[in-house]
Phi, psi and omega in degrees: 000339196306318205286347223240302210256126168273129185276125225228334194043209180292342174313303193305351201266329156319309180274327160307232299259353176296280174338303204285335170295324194273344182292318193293333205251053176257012167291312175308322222286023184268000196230354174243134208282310193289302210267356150254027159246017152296305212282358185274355191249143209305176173258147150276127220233101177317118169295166167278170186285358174289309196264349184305001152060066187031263190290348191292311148307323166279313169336304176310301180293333146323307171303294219313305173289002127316309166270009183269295196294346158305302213272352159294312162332279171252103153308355223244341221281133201263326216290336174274357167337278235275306156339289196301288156346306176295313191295329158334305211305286190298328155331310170298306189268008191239310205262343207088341200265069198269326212259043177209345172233005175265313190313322183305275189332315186296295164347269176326325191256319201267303156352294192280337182295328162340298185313175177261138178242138153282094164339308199307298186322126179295320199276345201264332195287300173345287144002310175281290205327302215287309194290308156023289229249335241232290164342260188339304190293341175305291171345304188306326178277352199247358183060062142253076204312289188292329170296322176277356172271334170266349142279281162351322164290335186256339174294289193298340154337298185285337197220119153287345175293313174318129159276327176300343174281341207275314180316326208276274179329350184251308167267012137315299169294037182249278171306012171218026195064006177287040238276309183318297195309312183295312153349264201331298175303327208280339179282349177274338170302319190286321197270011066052239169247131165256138188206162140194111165273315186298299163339303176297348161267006188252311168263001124337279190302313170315299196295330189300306184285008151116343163323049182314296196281342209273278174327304156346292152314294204304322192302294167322316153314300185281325150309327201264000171285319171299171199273109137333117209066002184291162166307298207285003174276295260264330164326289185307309193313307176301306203307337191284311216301313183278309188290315168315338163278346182278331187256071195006049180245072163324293196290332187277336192274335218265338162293305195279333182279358182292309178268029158296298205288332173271332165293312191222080201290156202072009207276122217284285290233300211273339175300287191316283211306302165336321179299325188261329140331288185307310163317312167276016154236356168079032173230113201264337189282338161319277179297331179310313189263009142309291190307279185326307179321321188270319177306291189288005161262323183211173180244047192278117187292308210278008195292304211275340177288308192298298182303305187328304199291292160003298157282334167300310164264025169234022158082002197257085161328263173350300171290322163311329195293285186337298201297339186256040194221314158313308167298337195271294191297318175311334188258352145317290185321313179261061053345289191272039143210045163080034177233109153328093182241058167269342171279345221252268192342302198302286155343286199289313173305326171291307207265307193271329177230039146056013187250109196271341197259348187266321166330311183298305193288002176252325143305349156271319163271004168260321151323275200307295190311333204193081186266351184268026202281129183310313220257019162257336166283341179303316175296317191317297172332294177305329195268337180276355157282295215313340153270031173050003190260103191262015178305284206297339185283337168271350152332275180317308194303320181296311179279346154293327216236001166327298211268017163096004181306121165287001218289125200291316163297347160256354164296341185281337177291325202286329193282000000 
């Protein structure tokens, strides 16, 4: 994004309020080339005012509208595809909107991927890589596991040097279980550039082999490496935030989502942790006006899951129910627009609503898809006790627990 979004001053607001004028007139636009392939290109989806981080939210719209007037320009023109795409990408992970900007972003890269590229160019191969490489990580978001290990595969052909592709390549085997393979991309991503984006795969993996404190380190590496207050800081900063809460260091994630928030305030993911904290203390009136808070900033499916619990365990039926019937049609949504939500599904019927046999068949077709993946044998595990059949649930639990995983919940399976 560093290369993608550009400060632009008032000419971009200029050019937006051009679009917006010119939008109205597409009765004219049929015969003009710049002005339908404008009306073809995805929207930019206004933040809410919470998250617009002052200049940061005027930055965006800056790129955005800079590469909408390249393609007016040139119609013929690859790079703002590719632009565009990117700025999806981040969209999607700042705002939530996930089932309107990765299919957008996905639009935009199978656009420019259309295209004819002259191999000989250095800058037209460059180009192929990047948008690739841009793909594949959507794929990833999008759970298409195998589809992003086969573009990615096709990425690194062309530039083998790049570290962001290794990233791509590591958690794709990660998620489909190739756990050795992921190891490998992820030391060639590290010796690369250590960063963190690598860091943050290096304690991924740490945590997978049972490596905790390992993870731990590596995380803290990778926040303290990002821009203070930046997204992908303020990104890490939770993710260290979760993982010190998944291994009962309560106090320590209640640190780091504390010091998210003063570099970058309102920030929902850190907001949400604090939300589950308060859930694991049992002050439901807490988390509730935590959680509604993050609900009313982004349309985060686990915002509502984190309420959902909330309310289960306090017992606010009426409300739990409402609240898993918002979550149900959301994960519909990102469903019909290409995103594999089936490991998702499984989760939720099992752990919020209690339906272990509708829970099973979505753990399953997500099993068939990625059977050596841990945390899919983890679910398996959990719905065959909770369905009383401990044959097949210590199966699963043995191939969760393949690669040496601390994970408290299936260590709690195993006693």
């Amino acid at each position: 994004m560093k290369n993608t979004i550009i400060f632009l001053g008032f000419m971009a607001f200029a050019i937006i309020g051009f679009y917006a004028c010119e939008k109205g007139n597409s009765q004219t636009n049929n015969n003009n080339p710049s002005m339908t392939m404008l009306e073809s290109i995805p929207k930019l989806l206004d933040r809410n005012a919470k998250i617009q981080y002052g200049k940061e939210w005027e930055t965006v719209q800056n790129a955005y509208g800079k590469q909408r007037k390249a393609l007016m320009d040139d119609p013929k023109a690859k790079e703002p595809w590719l632009n565009l795409a990117e700025i999806f990408i981040n969209e999607a992970r700042v705002t939530g909107e996930h089932p309107h900007y990765y299919p957008a972003a996905l639009e935009c890269l199978n656009t420019l991927l259309a295209k004819d590229f002259n191999e000989q160019d250095p800058k037209e191969r460059d180009l192929k890589f990047r948008a690739l490489s841009a793909k594949a990580g959507v794929e990833l978001s999008l759970h298409e596991f195998a589809k992003a290990l086969v573009t990615g595969e096709e990425a690194v052909k062309i530039n083998p040097l790049n570290s962001g592709i290794y990233g791509v390549l590591t958690d794709a085997n990660v998620e489909l279980g190739n756990y050795e393979k992921g190891v490998e991309m992820a030391d060639k991503m590290v010796s690369i550039k250590p960063d963190l984006r690598s860091y943050s795969r290096v304690s991924y993996l740490r945590e997978i082999y049972g490596d905790i404190p390992g993870a731990i380190e590596a995380l803290t590496m990778a926040a303290q490496a990002g821009l203070p207050g930046a997204d992908n800081t303020s990104w890490a900063s939770v993710t260290l935030g979760n993982l010190y809460l998944h291994y009962g260091k309560i106090k320590e994630a209640e640190a780091v989502f504390n010091a998210t928030l003063e570099a970058r305030p309102d920030y929902p993911f850190a907001l949400a942790g604090l939300g589950q904290i308060a859930i694991m203390r049992k002050d439901y009136d807490k988390a509730e006006t935590l959680l509604k808070q993050v609900t009313a900033i982004i349309p985060e499916v686990s915002f509502y899951e984190k309420l959902a619990t909330a309310y289960k365990e306090s017992g606010r039926i009426d409300e739990h129910n409402k609240t898993m019937n918002a979550i149900i049609a959301m994960m519909k949504d990102d469903q019909a627009h290409g995103h594999n939500m089936d490991l998702e599904f499984a989760h939720v019927y099992s752990d919020l609503m209690d339906n272990q046999t509708v829970a099973l068949e979505y753990a399953m077709k997500e099993y068939a898809a990625r059977p050596d993946n841990i945390d899919v044998n983890g679910a398996l595990a959990s719905i065959y006790a909770k369905l009383g059949d401990m044959e097949k649930s210590k199966q699963h639990r043995e191939k969760a627990l393949r690669t040496g995983s601390k994970k408290p919940e299936l260590l709690a399976l195993s006693k």
